[in-house]
N, C-alpha and C positions, 0 to 999 in steps of 0.2 A: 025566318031568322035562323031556326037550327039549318034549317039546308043549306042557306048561304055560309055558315060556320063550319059544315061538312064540306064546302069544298073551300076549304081555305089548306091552309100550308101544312096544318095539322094531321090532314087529312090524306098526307101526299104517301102515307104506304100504302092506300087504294090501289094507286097506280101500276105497281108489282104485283101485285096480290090478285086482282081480276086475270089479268094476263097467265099466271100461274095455278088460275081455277080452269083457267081455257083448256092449259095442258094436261089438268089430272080430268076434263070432263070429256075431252078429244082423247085421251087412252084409255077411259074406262068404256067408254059408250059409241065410239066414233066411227065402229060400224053399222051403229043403227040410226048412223043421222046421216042427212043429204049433205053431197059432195064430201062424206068423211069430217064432215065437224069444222072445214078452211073457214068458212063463215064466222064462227065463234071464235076463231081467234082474231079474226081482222077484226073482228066488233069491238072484244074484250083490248086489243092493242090502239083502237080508234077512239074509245072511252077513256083510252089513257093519256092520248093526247088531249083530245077533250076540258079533259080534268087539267093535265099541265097550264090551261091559262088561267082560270080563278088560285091555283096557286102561284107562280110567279103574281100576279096579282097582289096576291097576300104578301110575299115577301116584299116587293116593293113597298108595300102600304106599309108596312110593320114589322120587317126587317128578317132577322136570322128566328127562324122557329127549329124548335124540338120536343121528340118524348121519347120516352123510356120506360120498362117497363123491366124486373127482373128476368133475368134466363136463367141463372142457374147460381149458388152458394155454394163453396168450398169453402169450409174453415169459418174464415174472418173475411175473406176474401168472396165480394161481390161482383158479379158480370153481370150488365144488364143489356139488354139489346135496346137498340135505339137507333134515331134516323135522326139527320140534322138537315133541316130544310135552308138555303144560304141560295145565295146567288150564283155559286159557281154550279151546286149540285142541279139545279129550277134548267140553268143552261144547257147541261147535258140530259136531262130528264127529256128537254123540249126537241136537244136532236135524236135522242134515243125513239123518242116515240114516234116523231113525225119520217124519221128513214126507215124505223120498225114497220110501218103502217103503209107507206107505198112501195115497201120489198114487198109486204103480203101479196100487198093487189096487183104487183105485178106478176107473182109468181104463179096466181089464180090461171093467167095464162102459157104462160113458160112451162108449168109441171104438170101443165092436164095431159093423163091419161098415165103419170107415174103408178104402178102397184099400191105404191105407200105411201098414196097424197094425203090423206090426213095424216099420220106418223107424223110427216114434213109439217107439218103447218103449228101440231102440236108441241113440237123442238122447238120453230120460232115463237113461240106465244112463251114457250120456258126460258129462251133466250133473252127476249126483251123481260123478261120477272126475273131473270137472273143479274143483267145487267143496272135497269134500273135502281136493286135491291143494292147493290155495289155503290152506283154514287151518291147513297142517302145511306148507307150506312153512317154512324157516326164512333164507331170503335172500330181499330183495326182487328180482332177477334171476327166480328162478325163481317167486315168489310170482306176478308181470309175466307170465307163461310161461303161467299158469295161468288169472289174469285175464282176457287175452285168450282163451283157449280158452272161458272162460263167456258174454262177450261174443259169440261165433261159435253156442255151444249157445244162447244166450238166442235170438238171430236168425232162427236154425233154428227153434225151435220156435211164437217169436212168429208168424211166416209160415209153418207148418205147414198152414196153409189157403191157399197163396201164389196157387191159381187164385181168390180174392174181393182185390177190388182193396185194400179195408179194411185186411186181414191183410198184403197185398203191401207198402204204403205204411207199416202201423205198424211189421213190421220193418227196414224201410228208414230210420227216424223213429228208433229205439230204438237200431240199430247207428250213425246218425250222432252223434248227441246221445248219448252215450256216447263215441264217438272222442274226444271235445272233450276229456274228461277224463284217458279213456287217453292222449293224447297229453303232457300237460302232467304225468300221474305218470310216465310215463318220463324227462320231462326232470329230475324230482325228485328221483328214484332215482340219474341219473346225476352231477346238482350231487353227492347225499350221495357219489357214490363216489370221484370226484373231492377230493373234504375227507375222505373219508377212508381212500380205500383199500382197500374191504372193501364187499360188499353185504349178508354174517352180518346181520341186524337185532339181533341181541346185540352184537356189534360194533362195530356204529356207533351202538347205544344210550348203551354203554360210553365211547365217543370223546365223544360230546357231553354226557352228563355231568359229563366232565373236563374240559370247557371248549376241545375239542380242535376245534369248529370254530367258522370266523368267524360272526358271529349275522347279518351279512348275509346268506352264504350260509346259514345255517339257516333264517331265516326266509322265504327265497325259497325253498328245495325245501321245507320243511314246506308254505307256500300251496300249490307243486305239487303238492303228494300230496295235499292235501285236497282240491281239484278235481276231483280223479281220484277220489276218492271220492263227490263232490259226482254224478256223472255214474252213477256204478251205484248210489248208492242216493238219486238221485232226489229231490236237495236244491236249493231256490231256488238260481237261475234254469235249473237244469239239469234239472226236475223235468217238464217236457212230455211225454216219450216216455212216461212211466208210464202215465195213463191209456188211452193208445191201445195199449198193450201188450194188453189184455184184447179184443183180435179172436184172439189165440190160443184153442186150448183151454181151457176151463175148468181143468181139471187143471193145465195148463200154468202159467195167472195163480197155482194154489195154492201151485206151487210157488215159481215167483219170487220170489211176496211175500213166502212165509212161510219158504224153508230157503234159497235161494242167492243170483241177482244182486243183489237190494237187500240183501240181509245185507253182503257183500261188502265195501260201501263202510262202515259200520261196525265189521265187523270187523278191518279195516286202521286205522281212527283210534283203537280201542282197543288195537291190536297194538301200533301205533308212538307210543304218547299221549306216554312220554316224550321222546322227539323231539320231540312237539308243545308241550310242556311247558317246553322249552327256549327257545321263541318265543313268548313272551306274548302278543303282539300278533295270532297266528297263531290262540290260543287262543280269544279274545275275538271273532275273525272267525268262531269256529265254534259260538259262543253264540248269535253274530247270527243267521247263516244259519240254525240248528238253530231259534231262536225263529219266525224268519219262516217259514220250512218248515209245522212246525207248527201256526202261526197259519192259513197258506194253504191246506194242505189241508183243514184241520177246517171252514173254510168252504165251501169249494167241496163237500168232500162232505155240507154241508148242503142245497143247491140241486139236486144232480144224482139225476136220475130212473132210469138203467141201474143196476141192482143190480151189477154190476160196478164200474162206473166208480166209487160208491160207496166200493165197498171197496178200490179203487185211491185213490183221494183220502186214503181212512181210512189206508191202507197210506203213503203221503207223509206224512201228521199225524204220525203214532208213530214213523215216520222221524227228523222233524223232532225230536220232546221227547229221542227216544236220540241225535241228535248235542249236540243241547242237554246232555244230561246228560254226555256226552264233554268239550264245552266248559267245563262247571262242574267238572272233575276228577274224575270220577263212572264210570269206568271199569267197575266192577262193576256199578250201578246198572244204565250201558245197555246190557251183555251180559244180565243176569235178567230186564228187559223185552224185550231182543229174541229169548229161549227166550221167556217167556208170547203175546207177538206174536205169534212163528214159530207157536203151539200153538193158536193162538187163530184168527190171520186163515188158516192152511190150513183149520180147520174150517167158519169164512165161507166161505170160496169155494167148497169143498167143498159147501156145503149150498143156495150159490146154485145151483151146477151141477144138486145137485137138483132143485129147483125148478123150472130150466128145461130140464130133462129131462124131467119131468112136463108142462108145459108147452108142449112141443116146440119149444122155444129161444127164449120170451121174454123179453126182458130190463127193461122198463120197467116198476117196481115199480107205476106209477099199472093195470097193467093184471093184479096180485095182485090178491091180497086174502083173509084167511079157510081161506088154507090148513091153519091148523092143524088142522082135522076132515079133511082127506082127506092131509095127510101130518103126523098125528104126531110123527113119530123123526125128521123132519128140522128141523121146530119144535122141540122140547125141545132136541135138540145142537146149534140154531143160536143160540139163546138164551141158551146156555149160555159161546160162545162170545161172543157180544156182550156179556153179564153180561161176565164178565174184562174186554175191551176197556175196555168204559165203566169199569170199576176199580170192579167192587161187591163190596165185601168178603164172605168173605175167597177168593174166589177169585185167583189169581195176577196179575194186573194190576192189583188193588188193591195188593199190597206191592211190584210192582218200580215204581207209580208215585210212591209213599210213599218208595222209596229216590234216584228221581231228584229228589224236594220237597226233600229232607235236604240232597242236593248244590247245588242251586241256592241254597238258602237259606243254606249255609255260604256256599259262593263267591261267589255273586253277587247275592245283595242280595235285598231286599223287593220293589221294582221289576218286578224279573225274575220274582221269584215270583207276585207278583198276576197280570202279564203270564202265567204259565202257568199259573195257577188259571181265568183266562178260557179259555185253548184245551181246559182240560180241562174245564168247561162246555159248550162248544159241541159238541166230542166226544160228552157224554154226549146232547146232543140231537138228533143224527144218526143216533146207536147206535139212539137210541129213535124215532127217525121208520122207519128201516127198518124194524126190525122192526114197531112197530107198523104198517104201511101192508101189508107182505108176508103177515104172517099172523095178522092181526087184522081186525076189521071186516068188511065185506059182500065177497063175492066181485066181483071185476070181470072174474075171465077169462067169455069164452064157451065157452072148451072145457069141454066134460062128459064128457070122460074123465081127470080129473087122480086121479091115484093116488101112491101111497108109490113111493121107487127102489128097485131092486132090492138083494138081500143083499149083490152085490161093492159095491155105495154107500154101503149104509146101515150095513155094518159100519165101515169107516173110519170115519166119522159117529160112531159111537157109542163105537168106540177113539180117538177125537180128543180129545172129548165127556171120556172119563173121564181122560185125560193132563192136560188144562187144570184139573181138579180137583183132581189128586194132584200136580200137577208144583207147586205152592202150600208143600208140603211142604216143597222146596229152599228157599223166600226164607228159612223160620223155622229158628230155633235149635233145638237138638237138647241141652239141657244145655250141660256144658260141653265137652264133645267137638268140636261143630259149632254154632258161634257165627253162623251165618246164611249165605247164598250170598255175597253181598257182600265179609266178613271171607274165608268160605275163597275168594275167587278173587283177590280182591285184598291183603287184608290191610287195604282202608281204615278201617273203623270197624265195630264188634261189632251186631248186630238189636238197636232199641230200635223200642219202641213208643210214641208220642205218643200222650196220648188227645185233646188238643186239637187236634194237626196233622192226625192220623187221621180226628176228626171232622170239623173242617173240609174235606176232600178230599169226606168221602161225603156232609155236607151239598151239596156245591155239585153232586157227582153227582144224588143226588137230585132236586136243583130243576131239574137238566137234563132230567129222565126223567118227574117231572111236567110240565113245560113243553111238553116234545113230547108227551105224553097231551093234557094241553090243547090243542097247535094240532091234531094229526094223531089224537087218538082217539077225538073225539067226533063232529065237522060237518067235512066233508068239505070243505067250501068255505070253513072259518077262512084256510088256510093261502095260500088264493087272495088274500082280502082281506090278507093282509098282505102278499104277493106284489106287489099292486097298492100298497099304500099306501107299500112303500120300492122302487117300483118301477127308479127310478135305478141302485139299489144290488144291487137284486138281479138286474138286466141284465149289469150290468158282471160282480158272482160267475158267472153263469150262463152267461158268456162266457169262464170260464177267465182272469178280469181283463184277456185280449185277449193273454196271454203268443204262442200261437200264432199270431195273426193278427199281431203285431211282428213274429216271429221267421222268417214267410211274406215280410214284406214287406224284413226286411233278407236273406233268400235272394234274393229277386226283384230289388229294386234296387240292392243291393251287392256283395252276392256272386256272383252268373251276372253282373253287369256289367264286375265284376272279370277274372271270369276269361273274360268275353269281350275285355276288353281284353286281357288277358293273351296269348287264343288270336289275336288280331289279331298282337299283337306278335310272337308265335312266327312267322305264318303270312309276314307281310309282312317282317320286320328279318331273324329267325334263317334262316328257311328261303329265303325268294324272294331277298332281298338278301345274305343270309350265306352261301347254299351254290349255292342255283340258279344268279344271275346269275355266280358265280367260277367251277359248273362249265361254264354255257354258254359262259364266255371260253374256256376251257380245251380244250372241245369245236368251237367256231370256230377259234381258231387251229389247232386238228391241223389241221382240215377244210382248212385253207388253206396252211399248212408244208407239208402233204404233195404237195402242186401242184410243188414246189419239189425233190422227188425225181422227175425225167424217167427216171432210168438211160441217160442221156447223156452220156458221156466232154468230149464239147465245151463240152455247158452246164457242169458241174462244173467246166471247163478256164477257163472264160471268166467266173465267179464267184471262182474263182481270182486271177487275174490280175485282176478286179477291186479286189479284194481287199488283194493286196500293192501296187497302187495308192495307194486310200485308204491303207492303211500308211505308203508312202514320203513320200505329199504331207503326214500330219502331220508326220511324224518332221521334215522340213523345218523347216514351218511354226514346230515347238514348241522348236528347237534352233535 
């Protein structure tokens, strides 16, 4: 009876907490254990999936659990650390752990023979403790606490390769362009604590509800917080650091995109939606963004040739439509595309890694080709995987995209929808240019040793492969028991099926997946001649729209000029004129006072008597 009550819902900071013994027992001792200690954290992240079903479990059976416990008194003023177990947290907990746990084992094979294999394996075991510790938070304080620690993991591992300047630079690029965000959801946090006294996210949900705070102050920490989201999951104009994130490990990009740092900023604007909810205007700023996000990446990763960067681009698109569906009130929506996402682009990246494993670490798709005869199983479960993306029914990205249509189309209009019937167009003929170009058509590598990865690869590969197939399951109803993911996570509205809206989605898929057959499956040089014929236009895509090169040149001329003026000013006002020149006076006059101690009875006799001189002759003077 206690054991089966140890693993119920209450129990769910286990979860983090193993995982986070992995990484202090893998850097205290990890040279004196086999293979560097990898083992102990795949254990400690596979116990945590483990454990994630007796609680989902619980929560099912007996709803939203919590506890709490003090952190810290100031004053009158109480903060206490706590986790709130709920249905939406049990949902991410389940893809955090189960993406957490076949990146390990895939990486088992991927980074044998790195210098710093246990190091690596220690980060991810602090990663998944870092992230799961995030969506069971149930105070924004501590939520902040945790955030920052993923930010720190993400850094780490992006620069895991930190002696190539690449890897050096895009950690350094990810941790700044991230700060931006972090900084302004702290300030966000604090306006909300300030209005209302409490950091509980139930609490101050509860408060603004009731109309308890002012809608100035709402809608300026709401903009804060979304910022800060805006920055870890890699939303217009905050969206740069992404693609250059994939100088990390393979494994590494899987993870990010698919279970922790970009989840992050999603899973905080569904966390806190009614807060956002309460600021309309805040609302609407995040349809925007979400739109353009999505629009911008699905183009860009039309144009780009590194099969990663690809999937980083694609990883920003799907970004973009789940804040969009956050913006359209769609809560549910963009949690069941961001599990088929999470399911979907870990098994992308995973299979790129193949690829260029086999390959011996090439990344520029134009220099594939045809691999599907010399690696099979990573063709079928890559495939399979792009299938979902591009939302080809009825795999699981065709209904959580069908659930975000539903909410844009209630909330916000025709307009909006056309507008994202087009990015799920372009989407679909990107989906279909990778592939087709990677493992279709004539070979272009020269290496003539390309082969299948090994079993620790190809098994992830192929448990990814059947998750993204079954996990389909969750969008649909179940009778009347379980009326869709959607209804049970939110309660917004029951699985219906459109067969005109439904159609229309797969048509326009379709004509995307044709489209890219047409330019990229037949003549190899179609795709040139249109290259050339909107040439303008496809400079500018293939420039990153110059985002980067802006954001170089206000570092360059605003910002280091800034804070050289700045260091001017410090160096010349604060320091040379504020402290130097006060204590050289200070330092001159002893030098010269002390002239003036002889240890002479006469001279002291006769300053004396100078003395009460000057005295008598004013006292005169002024009487």
């Amino acid at each position: 009876m206690l054991f089966t009550e140890f693993l119920g819902a209450e129990s769910a900071w286990f979860i983090p907490a193993i995982s986070a013994s992995s990484f202090l027992i893998i850097l205290l001792f990890g040279r004196f254990l086999p293979g560097r200690g990898a083992i102990i954290s795949i254990v400690a992240v596979g116990i945590g999936l483990a454990l994630f079903w007796p609680v989902l479990k619980d929560v099912i059976d007996t709803g939203t659990s919590s506890a709490k416990i003090t952190w810290f008194s100031v004053g009158d003023t109480t903060i206490r650390l706590g986790m709130t177990v709920d249905l939406m947290s049990v949902a991410m907990l389940g893809l955090i752990t189960l993406v957490s746990l076949l990146v390990q084992v895939y990486s088992v094979g991927y980074m044998r023979g790195e210098p710093r294999y246990g190091w690596y394996f220690a980060l991810h075991g602090l990663f998944a403790a870092t992230m799961t510790t995030l969506v069971l938070a149930d105070n924004l304080l501590f939520l902040y606490f945790a955030w920052e620690l993923v930010g720190l993991c993400s850094y780490l591992l992006i620069g895991f390769w930190f002696e190539r300047k690449p890897a050096a630079e895009a950690a350094k690029k990810a941790f700044i362009t991230t700060r931006v965000g972090d900084v302004a959801l702290l300030i966000g946090i604090i306006i909300l604590f300030n209005a209302t006294g409490h950091f509980e996210i139930s609490t101050i949900i509860h408060v603004v509800e009731q109309g308890g705070v002012d809608n100035t102050l709402l809608t300026t920490a709401s903009l804060l917080i979304f910022i800060g989201a805006m920055g870890k999951s890699a939303q217009f104009p905050l969206h740069v650091w992404l693609p250059d994130a994939m100088e990390g490990p393979t494994p590494v990009s899987a993870l990010i995109h698919a279970a922790t740092m970009v989840a992050a900023g999603i899973y905080l604007v569904a966390r806190v939606l009614p807060i956002f909810e309460g600021a309309m205007h805040v609302m609407m700023i995040i349809t925007s963004v979400g739109t353009i996000t999505f629009l911008l990446g699905s183009t860009l990763a039309l144009v780009a040739t590194d099969i990663k960067r690809i999937l980083a681009y694609s990883t920003i698109s799907h970004l973009g439509i789940m804040m969009l569906s956050l913006g359209s009130f769609g809560a549910g929506a963009a949690i069941l595309h961001l599990i088929a996402h999470g399911l979907s682009k870990a098994l992308l990246f995973l299979g790129a890694g193949s690829v260029m494993h086999s390959l011996n670490g090439e990344t520029s798709i134009w220099k594939m080709g045809g691999l599907r005869k010399s690696m099979p199983i990573t063709t079928i479960t890559f495939l399979v995987g792009a299938a979902s993306l591009a939302g080809i029914a009825p795999l699981s990205g065709f209904f959580s995209k069908d659930e975000i249509l539903i909410a844009v189309a209630d909330k916000r209009g025709p307009l909006l929808l056309a507008t994202t019937f087009i990015g799920i167009l372009v989407s679909s003929i990107y989906i279909g240019r990778l592939s087709l170009v990677v493992f279709f058509g004539k070979p272009r590598s020269k290496q003539s040793n390309i082969h299948e990865s090994p079993l620790s690869m190809t098994i992830p590969l192929i448990t990814l492969a059947i998750m993204v197939v079954c996990i389909t399951v969750i969008a649909l109803p179940w009778g009347d028991s379980y009326k869709g993911f959607v209804y049970f996570l939110t309660g917004e509205h029951k699985f219906h099926f459109d067969v005109i809206f439904a159609g229309t989605t797969s048509g326009i898929v379709f004509s995307g997946l044709v489209a890219s057959w047409f330019i990229y499956g037949n003549e190899e040089s179609r795709h040139q001649e249109i290259a050339r014929r909107f040439n303008f236009i496809y400079r500018i895509i293939l420039n990153s729209y110059y985002f980067d090169r802006l954001y170089q040149w206000l570092v360059n001329n605003i910002v280091l000029a800034a804070s050289k003026s700045v260091s001017q000013f410090d160096r010349i006002v604060i320091n040379d004129t504020g402290v130097d020149q006060p204590a050289a006076f200070v330092m001159i006059s002893a030098v010269r006072a002390r002239y003036l101690q002889t240890g002479k009875v006469y001279n002291y006799g006769a300053v004396m008597a100078v003395g009460v001189s000057v005295i008598i002759i004013l006292w005169w003077l002024l009487v």
